[in-house]
C-alpha positions as CSV (number, residue, x, y, z in Angstrom):
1,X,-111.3,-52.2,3.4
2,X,-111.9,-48.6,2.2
3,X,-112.7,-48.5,-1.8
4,X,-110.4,-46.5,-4.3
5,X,-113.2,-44.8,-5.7
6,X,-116.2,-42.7,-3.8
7,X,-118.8,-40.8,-4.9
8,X,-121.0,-38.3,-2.7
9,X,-124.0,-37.6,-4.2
10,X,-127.5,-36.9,-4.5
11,X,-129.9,-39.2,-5.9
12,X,-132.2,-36.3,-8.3
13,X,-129.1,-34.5,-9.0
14,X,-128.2,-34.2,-13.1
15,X,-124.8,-33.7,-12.0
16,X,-124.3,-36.8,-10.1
17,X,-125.7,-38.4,-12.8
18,X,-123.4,-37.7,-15.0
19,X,-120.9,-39.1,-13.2
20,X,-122.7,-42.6,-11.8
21,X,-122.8,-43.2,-15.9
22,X,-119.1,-42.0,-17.0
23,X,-117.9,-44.6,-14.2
24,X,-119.6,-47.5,-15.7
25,X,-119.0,-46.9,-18.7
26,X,-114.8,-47.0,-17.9
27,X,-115.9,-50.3,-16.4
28,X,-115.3,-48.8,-12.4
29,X,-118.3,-50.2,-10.5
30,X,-116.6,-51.2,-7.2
31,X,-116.8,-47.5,-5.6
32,X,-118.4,-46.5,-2.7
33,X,-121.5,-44.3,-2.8
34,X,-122.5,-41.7,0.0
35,X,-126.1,-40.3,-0.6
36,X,-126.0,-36.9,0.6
37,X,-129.0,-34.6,2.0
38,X,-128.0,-31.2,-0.2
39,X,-130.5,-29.5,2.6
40,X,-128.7,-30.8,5.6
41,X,-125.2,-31.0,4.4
42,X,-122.7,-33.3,6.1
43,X,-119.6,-32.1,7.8
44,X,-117.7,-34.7,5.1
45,X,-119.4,-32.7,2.4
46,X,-118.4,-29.6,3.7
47,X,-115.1,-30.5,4.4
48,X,-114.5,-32.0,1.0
49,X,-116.3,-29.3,-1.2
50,X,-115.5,-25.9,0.8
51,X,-115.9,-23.6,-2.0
52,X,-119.1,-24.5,-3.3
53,X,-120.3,-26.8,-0.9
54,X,-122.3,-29.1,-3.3
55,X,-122.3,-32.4,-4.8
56,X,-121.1,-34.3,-6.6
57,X,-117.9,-34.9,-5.1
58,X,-115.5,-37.6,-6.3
59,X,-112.7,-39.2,-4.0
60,X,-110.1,-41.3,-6.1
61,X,-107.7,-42.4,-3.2
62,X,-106.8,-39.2,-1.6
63,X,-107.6,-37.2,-4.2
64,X,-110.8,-34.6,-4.0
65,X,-112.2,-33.6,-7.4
66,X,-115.3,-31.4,-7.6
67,X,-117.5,-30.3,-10.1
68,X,-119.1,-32.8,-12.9
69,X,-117.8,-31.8,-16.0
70,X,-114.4,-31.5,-14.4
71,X,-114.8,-34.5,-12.5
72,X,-115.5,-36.7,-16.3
73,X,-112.1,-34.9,-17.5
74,X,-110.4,-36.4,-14.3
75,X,-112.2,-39.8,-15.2
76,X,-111.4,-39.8,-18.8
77,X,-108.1,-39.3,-18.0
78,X,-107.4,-41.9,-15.3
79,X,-109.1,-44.6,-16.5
80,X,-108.4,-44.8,-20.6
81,X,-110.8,-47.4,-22.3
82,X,-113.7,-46.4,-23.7
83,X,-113.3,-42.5,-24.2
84,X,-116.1,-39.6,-23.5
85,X,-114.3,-37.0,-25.1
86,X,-113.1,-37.1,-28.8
87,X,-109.6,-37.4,-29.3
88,X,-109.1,-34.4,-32.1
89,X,-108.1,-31.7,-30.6
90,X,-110.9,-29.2,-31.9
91,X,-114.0,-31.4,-31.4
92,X,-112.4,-31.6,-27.6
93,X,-112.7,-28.2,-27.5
94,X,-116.4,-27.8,-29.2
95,X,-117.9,-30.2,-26.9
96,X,-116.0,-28.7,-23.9
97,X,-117.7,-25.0,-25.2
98,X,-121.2,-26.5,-25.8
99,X,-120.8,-28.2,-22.3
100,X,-120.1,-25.3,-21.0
101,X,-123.3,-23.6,-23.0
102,X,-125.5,-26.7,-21.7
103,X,-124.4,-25.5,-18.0
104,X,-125.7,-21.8,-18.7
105,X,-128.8,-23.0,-20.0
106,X,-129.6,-25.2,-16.9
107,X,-129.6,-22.1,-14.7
108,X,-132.8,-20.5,-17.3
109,X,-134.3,-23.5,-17.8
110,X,-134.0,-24.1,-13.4
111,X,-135.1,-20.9,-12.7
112,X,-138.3,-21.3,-15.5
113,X,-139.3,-24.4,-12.8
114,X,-139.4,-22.3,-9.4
115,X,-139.8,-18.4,-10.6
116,X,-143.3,-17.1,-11.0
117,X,-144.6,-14.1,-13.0
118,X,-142.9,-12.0,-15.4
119,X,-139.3,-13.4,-13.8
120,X,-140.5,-17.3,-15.3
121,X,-141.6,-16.3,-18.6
122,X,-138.4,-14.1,-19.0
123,X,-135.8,-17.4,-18.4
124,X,-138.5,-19.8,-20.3
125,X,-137.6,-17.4,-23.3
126,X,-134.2,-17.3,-22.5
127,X,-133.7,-20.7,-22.4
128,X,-135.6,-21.0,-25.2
129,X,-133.2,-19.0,-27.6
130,X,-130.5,-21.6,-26.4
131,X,-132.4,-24.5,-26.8
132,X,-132.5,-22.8,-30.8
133,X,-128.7,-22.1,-31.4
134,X,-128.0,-26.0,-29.7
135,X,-130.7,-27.3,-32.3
136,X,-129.6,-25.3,-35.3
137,X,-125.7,-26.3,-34.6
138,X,-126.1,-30.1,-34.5
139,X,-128.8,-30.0,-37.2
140,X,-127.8,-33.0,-39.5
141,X,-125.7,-34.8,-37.1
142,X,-126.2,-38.3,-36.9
143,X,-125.9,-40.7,-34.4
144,X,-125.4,-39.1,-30.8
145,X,-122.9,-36.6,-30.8
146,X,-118.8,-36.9,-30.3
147,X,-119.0,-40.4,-28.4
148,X,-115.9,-42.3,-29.5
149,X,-116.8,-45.9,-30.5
150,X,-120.0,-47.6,-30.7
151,X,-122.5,-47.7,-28.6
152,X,-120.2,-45.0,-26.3
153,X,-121.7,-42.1,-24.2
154,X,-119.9,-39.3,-24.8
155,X,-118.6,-36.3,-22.6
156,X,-121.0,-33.9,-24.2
157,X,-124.3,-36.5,-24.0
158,X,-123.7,-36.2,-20.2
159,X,-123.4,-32.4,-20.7
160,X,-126.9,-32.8,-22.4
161,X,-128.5,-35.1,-20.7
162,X,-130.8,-32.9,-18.1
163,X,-132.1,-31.3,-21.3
164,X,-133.4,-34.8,-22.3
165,X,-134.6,-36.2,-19.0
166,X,-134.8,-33.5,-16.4
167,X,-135.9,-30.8,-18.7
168,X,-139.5,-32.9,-19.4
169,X,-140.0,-33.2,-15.6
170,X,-139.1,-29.2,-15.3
171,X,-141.7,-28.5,-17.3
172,X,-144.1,-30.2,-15.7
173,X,-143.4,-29.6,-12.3
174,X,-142.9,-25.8,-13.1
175,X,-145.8,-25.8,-15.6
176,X,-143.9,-24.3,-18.6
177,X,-143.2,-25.6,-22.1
178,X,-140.3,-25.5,-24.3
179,X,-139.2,-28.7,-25.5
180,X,-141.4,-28.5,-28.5
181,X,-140.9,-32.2,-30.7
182,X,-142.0,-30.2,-33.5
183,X,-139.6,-27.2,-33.3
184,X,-136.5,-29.0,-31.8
185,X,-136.9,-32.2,-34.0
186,X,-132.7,-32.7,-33.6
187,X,-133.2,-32.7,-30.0
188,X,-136.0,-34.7,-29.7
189,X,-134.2,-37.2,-31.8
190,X,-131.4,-37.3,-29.2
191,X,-133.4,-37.7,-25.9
192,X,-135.1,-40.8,-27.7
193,X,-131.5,-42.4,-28.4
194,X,-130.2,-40.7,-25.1
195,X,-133.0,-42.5,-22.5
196,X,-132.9,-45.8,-24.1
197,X,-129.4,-46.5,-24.0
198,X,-128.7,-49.2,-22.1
199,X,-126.1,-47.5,-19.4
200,X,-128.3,-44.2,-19.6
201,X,-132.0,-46.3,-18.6
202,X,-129.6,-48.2,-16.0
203,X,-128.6,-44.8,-13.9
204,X,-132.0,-42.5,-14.4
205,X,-133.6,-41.7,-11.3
206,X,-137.8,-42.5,-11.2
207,X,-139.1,-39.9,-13.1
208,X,-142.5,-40.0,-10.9
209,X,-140.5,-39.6,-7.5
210,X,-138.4,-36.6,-9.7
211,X,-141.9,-35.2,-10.0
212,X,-142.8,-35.3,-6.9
213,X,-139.7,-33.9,-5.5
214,X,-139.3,-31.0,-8.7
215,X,-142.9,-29.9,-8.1
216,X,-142.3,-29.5,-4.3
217,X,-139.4,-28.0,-4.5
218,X,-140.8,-25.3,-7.0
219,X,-143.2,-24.7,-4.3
220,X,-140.9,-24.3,-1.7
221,X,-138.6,-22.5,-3.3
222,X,-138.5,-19.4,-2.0
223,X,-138.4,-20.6,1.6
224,X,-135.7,-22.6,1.0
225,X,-133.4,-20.3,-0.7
226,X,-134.4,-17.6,1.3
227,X,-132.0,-18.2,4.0
């Protein structure tokens, strides 16, 4: 019997991430997952995500939703208990803009890991100017951010949560540094809360096999995106 719920995905994928933790925190663990090669993409995938061809896509029934931060809204919305987006109306709307400011930043801080030269340090400092105005706007905030209820991962800790796991291995792989402890205390102070929450440590991929995959890919890079 096919299951309600399936996820294609990609097991290094921040995206996908996001969306293996929203489910189980709604409590929807009986769903089908299809790991995906995002280098040798499957007809399904293509089928399913024509316009931009990527993953995560997420099948409820007969219904195809695509891209993460949409796909939490759709799962926010459908299944009710245990919210990831505040229910005021403006906080909604600041943790949909920062959300959206997270997704911006990923493309500096991605192309810090696999540019070389003048290109990397230009994104590194980029990236770092955004990592500031993120730091200097939560300043003071306690707890994680606009999780409704305790112990709740909210809509905009998913948005964030490459910058507290992925970014670390980015860095490493693609030999930069940003993520200063002592210049982004705030943020240093959510990544510790972040990775040892119990449903976050449940869903994070191995960060030594991330490594190992990060570091090749930054070597590779330009032959694989060349095409």
């Amino acid at each position: 019997m096919a299951k309600e719920v399936t996820l294609l995905g990609f097991w290094a994928s921040p995206f996908v991430f996001r969306v293996k933790v929203a489910l189980q925190q709604k409590g929807v663990v009986d769903y089908e997952y299809i790991e995906e090669d995002i280098f040798n993409k499957s007809p399904r995938l293509l089928e399913l995500n024509p316009v931009y061809k990527k993953v995560p896509v997420f099948i409820h029934g007969e219904k195809v939703v695509n891209e993460s931060l949409i796909i939490l809204e759709y799962i926010d919305e459908t299944w009710q208990q245990n919210p990831l987006l505040p229910r005021d109306p403006y906080q909604r709307a600041m943790a949909r803009f920062w959300a959206k400011y997270s997704e911006e930043l990923m493309v500096k801080a991605f192309m810090a890991l696999v540019l070389k030269g003048e290109a990397k340090e230009k994104n590194a400092k980029e990236f770092a100017e955004g990592l500031e105005k993120i730091e200097g706007e939560f300043k003071g905030k306690s707890g994680l951010l606009f999780a409704e209820g305790e112990g709740n991962i909210g809509y905009l800790e998913l948005a964030f949560g490459w910058i507290l796991y992925w970014l670390p291995v980015w860095e490493e792989a693609g030999s930069f540094q940003i993520l200063d402890p002592q210049k982004f205390p705030v943020i240093n102070e959510w990544s510790t809360k972040f990775v040892n929450h119990p449903l976050i440590k449940e869903n994070l991929p191995a960060r030594d096999r991330m490594l190992v995959y990060f570091r090749k890919l930054s070597e590779e890079f330009f032959t694989l995106f060349r095409a």
